[in-house]
CHARMM internal coordinates of N, CA and C (Angstrom, degrees):
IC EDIT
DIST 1 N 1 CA 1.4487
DIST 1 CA 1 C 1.5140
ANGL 1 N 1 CA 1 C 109.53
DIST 1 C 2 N 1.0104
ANGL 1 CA 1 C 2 N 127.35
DIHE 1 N 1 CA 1 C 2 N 128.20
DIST 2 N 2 CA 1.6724
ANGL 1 C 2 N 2 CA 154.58
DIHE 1 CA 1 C 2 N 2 CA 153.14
DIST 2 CA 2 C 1.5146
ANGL 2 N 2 CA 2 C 109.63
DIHE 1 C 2 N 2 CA 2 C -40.52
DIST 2 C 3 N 1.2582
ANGL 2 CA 2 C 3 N 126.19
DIHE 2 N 2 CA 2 C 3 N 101.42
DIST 3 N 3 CA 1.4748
ANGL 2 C 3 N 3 CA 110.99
DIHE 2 CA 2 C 3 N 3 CA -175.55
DIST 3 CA 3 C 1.6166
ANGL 3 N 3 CA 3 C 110.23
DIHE 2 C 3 N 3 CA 3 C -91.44
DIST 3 C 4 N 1.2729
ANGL 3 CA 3 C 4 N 119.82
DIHE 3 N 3 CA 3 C 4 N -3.96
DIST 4 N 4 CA 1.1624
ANGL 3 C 4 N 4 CA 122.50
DIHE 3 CA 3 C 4 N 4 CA 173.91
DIST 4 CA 4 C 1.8765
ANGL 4 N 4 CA 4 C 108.17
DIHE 3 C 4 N 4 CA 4 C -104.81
DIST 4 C 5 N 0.7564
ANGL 4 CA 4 C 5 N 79.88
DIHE 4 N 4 CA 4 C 5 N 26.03
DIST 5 N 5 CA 2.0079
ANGL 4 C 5 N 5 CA 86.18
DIHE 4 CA 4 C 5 N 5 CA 168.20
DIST 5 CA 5 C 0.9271
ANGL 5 N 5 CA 5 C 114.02
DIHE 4 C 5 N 5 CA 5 C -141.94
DIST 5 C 6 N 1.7799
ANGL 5 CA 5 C 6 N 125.48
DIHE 5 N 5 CA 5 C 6 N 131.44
DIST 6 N 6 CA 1.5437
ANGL 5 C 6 N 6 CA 144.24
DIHE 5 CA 5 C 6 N 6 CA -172.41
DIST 6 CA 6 C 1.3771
ANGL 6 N 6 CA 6 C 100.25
DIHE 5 C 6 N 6 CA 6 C -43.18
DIST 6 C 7 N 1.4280
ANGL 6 CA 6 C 7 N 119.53
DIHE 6 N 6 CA 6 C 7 N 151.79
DIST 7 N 7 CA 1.7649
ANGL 6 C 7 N 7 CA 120.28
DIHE 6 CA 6 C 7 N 7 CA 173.83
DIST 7 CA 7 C 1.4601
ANGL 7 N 7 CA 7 C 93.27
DIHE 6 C 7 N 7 CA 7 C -105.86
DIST 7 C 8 N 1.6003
ANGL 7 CA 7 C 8 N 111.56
DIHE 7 N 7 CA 7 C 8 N 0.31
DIST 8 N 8 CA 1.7805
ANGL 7 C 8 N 8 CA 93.50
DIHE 7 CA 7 C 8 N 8 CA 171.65
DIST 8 CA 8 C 1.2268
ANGL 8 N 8 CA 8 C 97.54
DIHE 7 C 8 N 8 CA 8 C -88.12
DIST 8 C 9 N 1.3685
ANGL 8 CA 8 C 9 N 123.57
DIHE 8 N 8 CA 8 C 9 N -90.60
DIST 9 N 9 CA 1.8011
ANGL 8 C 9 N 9 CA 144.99
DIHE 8 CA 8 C 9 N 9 CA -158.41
DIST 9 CA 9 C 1.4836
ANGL 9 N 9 CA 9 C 95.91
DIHE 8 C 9 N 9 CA 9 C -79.78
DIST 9 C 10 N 1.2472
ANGL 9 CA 9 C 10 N 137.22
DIHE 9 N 9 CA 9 C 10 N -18.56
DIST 10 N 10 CA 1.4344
ANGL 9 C 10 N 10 CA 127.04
DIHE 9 CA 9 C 10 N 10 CA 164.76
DIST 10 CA 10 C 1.5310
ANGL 10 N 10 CA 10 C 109.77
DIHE 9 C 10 N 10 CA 10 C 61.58
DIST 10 C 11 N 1.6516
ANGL 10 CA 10 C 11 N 95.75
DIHE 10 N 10 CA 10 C 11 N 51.79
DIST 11 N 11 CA 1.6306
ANGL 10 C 11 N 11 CA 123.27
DIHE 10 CA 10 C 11 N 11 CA 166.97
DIST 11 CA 11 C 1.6095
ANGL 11 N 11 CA 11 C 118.14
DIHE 10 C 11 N 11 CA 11 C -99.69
DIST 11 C 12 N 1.1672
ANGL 11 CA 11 C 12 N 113.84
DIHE 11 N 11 CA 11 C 12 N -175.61
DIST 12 N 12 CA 1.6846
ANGL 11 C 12 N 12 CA 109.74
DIHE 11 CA 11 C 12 N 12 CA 178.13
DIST 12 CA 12 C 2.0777
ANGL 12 N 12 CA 12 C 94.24
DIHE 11 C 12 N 12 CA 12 C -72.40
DIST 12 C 13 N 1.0386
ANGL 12 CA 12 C 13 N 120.55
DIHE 12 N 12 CA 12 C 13 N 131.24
DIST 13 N 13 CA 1.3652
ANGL 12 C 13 N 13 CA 110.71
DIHE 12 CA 12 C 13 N 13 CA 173.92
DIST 13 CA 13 C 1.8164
ANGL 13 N 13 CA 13 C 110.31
DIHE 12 C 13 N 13 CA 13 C -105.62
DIST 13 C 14 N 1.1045
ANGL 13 CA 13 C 14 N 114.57
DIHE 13 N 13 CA 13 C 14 N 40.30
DIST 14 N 14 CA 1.5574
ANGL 13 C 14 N 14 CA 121.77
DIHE 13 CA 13 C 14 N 14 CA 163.06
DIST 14 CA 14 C 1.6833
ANGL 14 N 14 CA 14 C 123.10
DIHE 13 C 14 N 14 CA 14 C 50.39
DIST 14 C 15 N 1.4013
ANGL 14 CA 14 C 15 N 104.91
DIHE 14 N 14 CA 14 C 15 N 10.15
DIST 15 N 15 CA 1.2565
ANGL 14 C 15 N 15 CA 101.92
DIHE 14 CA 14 C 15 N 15 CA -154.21
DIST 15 CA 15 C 1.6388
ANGL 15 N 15 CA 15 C 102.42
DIHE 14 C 15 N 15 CA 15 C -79.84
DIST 15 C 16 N 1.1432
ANGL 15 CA 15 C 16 N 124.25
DIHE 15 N 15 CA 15 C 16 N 119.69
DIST 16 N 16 CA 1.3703
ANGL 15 C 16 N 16 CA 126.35
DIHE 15 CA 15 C 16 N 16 CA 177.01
DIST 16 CA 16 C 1.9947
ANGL 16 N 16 CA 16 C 126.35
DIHE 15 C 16 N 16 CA 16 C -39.18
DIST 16 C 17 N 1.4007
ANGL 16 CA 16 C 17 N 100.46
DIHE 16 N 16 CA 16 C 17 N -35.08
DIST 17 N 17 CA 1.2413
ANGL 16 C 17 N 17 CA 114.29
DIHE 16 CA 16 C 17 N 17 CA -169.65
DIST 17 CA 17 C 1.5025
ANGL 17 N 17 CA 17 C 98.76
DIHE 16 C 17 N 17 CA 17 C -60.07
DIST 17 C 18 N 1.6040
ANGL 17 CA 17 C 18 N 121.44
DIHE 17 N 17 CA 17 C 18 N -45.88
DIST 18 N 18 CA 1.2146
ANGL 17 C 18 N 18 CA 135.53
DIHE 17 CA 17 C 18 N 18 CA -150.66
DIST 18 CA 18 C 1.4095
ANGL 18 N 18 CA 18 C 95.34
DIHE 17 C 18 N 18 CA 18 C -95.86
DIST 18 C 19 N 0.9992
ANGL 18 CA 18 C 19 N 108.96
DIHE 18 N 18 CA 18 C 19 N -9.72
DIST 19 N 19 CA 1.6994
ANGL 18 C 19 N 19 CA 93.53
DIHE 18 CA 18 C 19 N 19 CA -176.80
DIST 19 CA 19 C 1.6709
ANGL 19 N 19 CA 19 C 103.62
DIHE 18 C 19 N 19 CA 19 C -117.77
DIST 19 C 20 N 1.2742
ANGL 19 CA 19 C 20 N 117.77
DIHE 19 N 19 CA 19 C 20 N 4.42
DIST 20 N 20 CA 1.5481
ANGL 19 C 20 N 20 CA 123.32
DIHE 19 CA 19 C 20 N 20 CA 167.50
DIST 20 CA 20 C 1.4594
ANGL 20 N 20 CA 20 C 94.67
DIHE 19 C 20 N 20 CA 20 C 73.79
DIST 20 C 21 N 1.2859
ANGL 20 CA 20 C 21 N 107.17
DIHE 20 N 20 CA 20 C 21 N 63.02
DIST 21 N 21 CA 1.6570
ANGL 20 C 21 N 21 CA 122.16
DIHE 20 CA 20 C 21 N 21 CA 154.02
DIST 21 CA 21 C 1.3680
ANGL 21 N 21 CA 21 C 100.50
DIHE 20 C 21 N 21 CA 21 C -120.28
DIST 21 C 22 N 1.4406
ANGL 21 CA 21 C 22 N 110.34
DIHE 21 N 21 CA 21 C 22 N 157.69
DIST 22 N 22 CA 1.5788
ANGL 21 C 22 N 22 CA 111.35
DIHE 21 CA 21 C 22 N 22 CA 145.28
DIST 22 CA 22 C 1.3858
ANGL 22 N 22 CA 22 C 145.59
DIHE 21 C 22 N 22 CA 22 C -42.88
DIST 22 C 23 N 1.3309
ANGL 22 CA 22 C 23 N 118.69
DIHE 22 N 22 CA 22 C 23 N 75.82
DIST 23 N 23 CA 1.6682
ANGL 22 C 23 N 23 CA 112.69
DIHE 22 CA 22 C 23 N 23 CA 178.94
DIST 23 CA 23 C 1.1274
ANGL 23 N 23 CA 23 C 134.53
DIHE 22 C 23 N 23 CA 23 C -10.73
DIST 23 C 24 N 1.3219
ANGL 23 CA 23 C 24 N 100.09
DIHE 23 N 23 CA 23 C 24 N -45.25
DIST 24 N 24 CA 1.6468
ANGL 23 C 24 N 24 CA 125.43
DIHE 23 CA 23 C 24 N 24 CA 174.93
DIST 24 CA 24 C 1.7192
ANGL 24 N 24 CA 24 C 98.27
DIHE 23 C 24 N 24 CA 24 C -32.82
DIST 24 C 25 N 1.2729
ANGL 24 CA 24 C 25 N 103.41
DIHE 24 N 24 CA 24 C 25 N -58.23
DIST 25 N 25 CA 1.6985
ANGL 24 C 25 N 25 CA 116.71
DIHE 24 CA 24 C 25 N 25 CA -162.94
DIST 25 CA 25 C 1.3000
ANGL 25 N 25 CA 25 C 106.94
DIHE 24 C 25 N 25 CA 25 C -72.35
DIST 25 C 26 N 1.5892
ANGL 25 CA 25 C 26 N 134.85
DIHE 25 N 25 CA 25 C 26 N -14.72
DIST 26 N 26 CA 0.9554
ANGL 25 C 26 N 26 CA 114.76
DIHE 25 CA 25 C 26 N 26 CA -114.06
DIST 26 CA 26 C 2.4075
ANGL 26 N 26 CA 26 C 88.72
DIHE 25 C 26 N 26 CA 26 C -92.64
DIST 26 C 27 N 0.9964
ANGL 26 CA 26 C 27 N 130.62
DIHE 26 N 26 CA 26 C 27 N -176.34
DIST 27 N 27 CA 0.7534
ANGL 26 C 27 N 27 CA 135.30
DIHE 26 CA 26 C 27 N 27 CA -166.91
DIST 27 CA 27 C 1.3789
ANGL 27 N 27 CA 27 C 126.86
DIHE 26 C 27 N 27 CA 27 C -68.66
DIST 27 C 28 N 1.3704
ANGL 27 CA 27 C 28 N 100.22
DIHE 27 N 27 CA 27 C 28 N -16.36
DIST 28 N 28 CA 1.9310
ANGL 27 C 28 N 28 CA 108.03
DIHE 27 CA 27 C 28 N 28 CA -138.48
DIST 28 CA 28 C 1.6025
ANGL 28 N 28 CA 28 C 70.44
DIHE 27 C 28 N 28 CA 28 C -120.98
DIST 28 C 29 N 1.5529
ANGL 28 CA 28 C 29 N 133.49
DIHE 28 N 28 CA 28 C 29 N -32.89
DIST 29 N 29 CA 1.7694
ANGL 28 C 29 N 29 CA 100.13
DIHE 28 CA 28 C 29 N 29 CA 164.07
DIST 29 CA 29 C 1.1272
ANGL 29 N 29 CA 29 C 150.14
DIHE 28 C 29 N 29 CA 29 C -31.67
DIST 29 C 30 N 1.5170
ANGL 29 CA 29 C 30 N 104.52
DIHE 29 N 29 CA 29 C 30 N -0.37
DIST 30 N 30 CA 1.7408
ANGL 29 C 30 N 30 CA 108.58
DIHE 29 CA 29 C 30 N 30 CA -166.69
DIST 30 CA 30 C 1.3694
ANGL 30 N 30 CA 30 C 109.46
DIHE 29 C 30 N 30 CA 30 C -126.29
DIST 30 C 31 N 1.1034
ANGL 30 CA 30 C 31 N 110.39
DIHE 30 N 30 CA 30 C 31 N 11.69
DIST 31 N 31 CA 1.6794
ANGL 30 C 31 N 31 CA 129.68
DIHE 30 CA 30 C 31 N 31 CA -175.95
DIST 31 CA 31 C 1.4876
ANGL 31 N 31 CA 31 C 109.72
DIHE 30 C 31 N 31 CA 31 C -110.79
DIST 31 C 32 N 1.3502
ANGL 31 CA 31 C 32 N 86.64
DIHE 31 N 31 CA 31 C 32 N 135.98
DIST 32 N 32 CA 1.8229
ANGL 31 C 32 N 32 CA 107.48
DIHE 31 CA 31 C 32 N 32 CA 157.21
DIST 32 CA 32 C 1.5374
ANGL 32 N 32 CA 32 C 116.71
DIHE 31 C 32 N 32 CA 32 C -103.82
DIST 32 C 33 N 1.2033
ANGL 32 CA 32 C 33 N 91.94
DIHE 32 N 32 CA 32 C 33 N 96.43
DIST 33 N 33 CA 1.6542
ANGL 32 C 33 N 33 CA 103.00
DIHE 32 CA 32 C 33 N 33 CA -177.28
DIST 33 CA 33 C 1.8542
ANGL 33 N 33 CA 33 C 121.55
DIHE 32 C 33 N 33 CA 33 C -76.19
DIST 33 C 34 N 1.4739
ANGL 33 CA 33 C 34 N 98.81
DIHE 33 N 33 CA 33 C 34 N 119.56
DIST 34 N 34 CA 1.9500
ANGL 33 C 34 N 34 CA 85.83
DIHE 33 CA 33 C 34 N 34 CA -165.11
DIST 34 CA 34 C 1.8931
ANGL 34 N 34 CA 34 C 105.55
DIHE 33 C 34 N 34 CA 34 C -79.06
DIST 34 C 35 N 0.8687
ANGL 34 CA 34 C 35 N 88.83
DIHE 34 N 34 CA 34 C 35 N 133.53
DIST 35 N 35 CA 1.6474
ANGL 34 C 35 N 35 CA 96.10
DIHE 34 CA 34 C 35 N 35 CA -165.00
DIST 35 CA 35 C 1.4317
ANGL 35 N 35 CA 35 C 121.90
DIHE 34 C 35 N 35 CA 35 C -43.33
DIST 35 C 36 N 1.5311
ANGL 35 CA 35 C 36 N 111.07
DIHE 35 N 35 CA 35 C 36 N -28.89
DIST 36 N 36 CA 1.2890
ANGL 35 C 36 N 36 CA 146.27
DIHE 35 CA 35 C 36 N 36 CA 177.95
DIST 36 CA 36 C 1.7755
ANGL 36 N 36 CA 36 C 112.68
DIHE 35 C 36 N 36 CA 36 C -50.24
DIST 36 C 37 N 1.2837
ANGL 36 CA 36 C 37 N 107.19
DIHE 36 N 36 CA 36 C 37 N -43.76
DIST 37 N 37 CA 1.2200
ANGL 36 C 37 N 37 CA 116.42
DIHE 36 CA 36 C 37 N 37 CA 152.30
DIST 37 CA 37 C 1.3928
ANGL 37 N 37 CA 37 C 131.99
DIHE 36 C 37 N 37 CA 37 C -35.31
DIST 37 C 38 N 1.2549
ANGL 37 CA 37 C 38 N 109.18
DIHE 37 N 37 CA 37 C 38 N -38.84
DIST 38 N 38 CA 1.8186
ANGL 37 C 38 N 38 CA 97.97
DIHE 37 CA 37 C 38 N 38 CA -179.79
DIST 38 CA 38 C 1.4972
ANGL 38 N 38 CA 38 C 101.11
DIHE 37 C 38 N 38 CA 38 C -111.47
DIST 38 C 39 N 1.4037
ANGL 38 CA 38 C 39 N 121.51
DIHE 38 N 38 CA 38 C 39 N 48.79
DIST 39 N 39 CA 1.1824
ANGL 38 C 39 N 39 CA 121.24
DIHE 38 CA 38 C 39 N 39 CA 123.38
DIST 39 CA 39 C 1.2011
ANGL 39 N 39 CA 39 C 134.27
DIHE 38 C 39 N 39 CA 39 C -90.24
DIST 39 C 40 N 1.0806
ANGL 39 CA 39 C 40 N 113.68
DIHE 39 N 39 CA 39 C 40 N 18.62
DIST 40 N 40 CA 1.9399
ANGL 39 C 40 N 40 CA 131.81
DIHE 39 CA 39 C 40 N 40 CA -174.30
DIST 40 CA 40 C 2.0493
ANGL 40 N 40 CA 40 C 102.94
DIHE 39 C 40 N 40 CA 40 C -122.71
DIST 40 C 41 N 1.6149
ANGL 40 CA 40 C 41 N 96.39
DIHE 40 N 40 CA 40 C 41 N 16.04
DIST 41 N 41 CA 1.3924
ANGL 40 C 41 N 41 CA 111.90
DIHE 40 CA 40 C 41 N 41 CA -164.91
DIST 41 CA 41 C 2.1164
ANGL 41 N 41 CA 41 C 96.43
DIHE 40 C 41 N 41 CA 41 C -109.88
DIST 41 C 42 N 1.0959
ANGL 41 CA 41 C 42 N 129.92
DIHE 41 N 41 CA 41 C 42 N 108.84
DIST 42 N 42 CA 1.2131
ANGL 41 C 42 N 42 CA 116.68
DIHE 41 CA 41 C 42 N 42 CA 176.91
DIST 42 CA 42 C 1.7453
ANGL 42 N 42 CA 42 C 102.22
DIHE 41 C 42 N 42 CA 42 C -48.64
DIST 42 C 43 N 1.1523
ANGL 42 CA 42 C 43 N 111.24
DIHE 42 N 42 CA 42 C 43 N 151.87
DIST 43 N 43 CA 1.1733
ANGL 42 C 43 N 43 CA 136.54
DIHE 42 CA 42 C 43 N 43 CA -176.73
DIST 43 CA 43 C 2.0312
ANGL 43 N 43 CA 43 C 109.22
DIHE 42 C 43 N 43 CA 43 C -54.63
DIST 43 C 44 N 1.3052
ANGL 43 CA 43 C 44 N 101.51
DIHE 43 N 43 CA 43 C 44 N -49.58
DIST 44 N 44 CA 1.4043
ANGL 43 C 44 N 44 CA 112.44
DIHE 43 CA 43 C 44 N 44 CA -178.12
DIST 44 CA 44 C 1.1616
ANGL 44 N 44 CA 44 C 109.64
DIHE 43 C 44 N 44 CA 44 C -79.86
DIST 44 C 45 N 1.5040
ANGL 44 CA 44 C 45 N 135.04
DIHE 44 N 44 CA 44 C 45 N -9.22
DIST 45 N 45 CA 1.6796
ANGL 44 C 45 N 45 CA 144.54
DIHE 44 CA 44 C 45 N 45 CA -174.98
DIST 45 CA 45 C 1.7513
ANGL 45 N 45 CA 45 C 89.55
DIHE 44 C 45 N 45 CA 45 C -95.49
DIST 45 C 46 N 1.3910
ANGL 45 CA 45 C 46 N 117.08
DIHE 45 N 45 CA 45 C 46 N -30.96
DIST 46 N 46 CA 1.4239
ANGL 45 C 46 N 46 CA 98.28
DIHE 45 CA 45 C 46 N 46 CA -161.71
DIST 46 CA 46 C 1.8283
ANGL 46 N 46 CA 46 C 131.78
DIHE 45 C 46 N 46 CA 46 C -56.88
DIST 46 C 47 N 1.0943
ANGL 46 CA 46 C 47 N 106.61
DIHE 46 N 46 CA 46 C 47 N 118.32
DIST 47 N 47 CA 1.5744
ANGL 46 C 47 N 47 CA 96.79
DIHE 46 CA 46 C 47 N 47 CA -179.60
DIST 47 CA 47 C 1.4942
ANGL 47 N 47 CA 47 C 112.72
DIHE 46 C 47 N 47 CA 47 C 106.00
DIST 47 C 48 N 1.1485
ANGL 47 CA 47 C 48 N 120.29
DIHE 47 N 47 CA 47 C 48 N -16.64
DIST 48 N 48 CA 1.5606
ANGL 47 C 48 N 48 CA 151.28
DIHE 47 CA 47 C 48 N 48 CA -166.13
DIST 48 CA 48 C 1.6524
ANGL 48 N 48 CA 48 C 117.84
DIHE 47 C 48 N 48 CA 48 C -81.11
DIST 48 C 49 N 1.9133
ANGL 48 CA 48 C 49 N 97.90
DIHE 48 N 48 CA 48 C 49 N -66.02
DIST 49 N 49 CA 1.4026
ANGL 48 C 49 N 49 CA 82.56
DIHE 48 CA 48 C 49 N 49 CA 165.43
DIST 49 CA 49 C 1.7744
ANGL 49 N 49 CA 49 C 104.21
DIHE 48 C 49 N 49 CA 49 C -147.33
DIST 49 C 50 N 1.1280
ANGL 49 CA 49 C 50 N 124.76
DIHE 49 N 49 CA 49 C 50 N -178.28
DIST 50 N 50 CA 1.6608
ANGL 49 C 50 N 50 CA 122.28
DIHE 49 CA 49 C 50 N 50 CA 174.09
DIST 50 CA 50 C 1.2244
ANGL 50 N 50 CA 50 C 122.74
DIHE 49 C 50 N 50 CA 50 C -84.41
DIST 50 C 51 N 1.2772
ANGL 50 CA 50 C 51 N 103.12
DIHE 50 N 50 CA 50 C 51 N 124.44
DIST 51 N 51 CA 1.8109
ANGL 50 C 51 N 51 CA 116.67
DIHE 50 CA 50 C 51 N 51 CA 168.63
DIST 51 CA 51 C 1.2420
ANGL 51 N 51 CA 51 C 93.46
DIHE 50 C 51 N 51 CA 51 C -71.95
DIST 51 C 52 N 1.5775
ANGL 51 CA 51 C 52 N 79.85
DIHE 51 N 51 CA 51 C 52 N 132.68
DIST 52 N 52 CA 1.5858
ANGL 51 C 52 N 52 CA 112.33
DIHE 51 CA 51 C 52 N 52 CA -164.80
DIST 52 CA 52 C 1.8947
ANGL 52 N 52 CA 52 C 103.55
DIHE 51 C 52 N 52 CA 52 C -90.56
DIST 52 C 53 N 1.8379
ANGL 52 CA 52 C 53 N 104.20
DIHE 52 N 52 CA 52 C 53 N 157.01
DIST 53 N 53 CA 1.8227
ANGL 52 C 53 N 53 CA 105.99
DIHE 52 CA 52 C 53 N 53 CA -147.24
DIST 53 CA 53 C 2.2722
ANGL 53 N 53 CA 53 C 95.10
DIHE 52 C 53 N 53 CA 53 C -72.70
DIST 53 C 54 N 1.2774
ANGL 53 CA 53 C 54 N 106.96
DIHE 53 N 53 CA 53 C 54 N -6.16
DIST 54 N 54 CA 1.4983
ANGL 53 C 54 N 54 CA 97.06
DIHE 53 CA 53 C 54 N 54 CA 159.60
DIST 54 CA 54 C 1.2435
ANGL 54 N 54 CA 54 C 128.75
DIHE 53 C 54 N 54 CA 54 C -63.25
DIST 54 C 55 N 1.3626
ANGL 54 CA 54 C 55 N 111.53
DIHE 54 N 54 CA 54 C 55 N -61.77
DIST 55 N 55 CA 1.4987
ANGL 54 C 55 N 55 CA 119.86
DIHE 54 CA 54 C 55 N 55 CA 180.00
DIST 55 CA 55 C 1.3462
ANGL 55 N 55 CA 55 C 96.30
DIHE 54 C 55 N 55 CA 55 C -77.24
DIST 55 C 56 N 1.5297
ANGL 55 CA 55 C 56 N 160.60
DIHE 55 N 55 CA 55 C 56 N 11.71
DIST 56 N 56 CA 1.4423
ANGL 55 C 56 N 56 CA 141.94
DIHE 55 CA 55 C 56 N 56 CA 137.89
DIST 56 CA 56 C 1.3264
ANGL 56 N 56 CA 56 C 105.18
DIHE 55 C 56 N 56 CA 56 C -52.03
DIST 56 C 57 N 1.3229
ANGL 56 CA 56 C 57 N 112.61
DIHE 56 N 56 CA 56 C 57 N -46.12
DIST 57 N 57 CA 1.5539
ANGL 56 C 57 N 57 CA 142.91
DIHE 56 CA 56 C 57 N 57 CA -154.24
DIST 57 CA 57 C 1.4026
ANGL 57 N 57 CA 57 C 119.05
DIHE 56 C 57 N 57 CA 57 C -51.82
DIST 57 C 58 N 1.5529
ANGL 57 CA 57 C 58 N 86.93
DIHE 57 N 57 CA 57 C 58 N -54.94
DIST 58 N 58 CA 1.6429
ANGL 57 C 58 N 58 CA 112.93
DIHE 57 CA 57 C 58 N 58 CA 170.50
DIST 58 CA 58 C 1.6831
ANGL 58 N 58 CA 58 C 111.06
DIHE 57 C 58 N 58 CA 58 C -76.87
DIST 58 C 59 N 1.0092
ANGL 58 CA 58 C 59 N 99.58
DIHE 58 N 58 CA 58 C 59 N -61.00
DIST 59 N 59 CA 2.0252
ANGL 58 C 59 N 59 CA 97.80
DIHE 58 CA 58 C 59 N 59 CA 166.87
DIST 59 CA 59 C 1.3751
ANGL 59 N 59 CA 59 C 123.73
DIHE 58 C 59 N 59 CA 59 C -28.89
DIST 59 C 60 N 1.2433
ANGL 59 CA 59 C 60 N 109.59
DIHE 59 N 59 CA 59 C 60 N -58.96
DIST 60 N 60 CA 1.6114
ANGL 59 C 60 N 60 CA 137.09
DIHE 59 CA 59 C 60 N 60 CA 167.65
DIST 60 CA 60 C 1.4754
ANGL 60 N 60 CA 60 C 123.06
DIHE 59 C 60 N 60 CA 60 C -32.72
DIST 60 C 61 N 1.7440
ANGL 60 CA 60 C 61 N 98.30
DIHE 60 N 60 CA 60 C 61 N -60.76
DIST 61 N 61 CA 1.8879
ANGL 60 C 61 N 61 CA 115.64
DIHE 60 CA 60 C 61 N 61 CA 154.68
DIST 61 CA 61 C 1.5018
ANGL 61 N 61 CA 61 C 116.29
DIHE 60 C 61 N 61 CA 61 C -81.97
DIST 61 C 62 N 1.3731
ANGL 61 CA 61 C 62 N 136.41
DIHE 61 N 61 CA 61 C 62 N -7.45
DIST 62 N 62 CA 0.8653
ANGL 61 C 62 N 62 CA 108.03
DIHE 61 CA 61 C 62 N 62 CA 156.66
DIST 62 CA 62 C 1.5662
ANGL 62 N 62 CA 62 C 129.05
DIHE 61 C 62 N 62 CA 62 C -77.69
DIST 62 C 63 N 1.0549
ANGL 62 CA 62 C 63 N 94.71
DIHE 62 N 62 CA 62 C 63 N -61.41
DIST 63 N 63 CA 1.9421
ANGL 62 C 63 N 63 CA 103.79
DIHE 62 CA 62 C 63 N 63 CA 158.83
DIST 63 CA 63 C 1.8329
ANGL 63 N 63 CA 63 C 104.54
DIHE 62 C 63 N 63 CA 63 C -32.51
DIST 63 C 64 N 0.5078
ANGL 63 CA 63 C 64 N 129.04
DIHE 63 N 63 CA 63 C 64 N -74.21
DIST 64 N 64 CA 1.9082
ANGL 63 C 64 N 64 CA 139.16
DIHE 63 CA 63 C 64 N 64 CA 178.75
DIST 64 CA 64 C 1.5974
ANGL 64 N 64 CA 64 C 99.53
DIHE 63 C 64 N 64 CA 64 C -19.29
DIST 64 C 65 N 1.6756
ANGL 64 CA 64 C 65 N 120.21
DIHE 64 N 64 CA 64 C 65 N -34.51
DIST 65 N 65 CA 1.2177
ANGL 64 C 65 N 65 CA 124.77
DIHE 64 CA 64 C 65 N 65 CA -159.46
DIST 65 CA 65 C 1.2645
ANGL 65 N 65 CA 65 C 116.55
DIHE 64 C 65 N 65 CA 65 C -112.40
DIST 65 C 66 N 1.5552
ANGL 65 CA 65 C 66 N 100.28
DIHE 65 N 65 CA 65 C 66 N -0.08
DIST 66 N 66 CA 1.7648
ANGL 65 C 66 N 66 CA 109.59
DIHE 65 CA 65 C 66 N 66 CA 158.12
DIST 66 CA 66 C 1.2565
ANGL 66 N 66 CA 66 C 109.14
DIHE 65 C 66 N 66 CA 66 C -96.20
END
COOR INIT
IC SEED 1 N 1 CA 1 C
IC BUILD
């Protein structure tokens, strides 16, 4: 597994750690992530690598529309 690629859409998922940036910076610090989300995470990806800030994106509006 690719830890810098989404386990949804299996895009670059930005995550700083994986790409040898500072975590500190990394994007997804400023988010409240609804947990509900990584059930759209295969089971064996879970914990593995970061869903990337598109597919939050889309999660985010979909939920919004229930």
């Amino acid at each position: 597994m690719e830890k810098a690629i989404c386990p949804i859409c299996h895009e670059p998922n930005g995550c700083h750690r994986e790409n040898g940036l500072n975590p500190d910076t990394c994007w997804c610090n400023t988010l409240i992530i609804d947990p509900k989300v990584f059930e759209l995470v295969p089971p064996e990806s879970l914990g593995k690598a970061c869903i990337c800030p598109a597919c939050l994106a889309a999660f985010s509006r979909k939920i919004g529309q229930n």
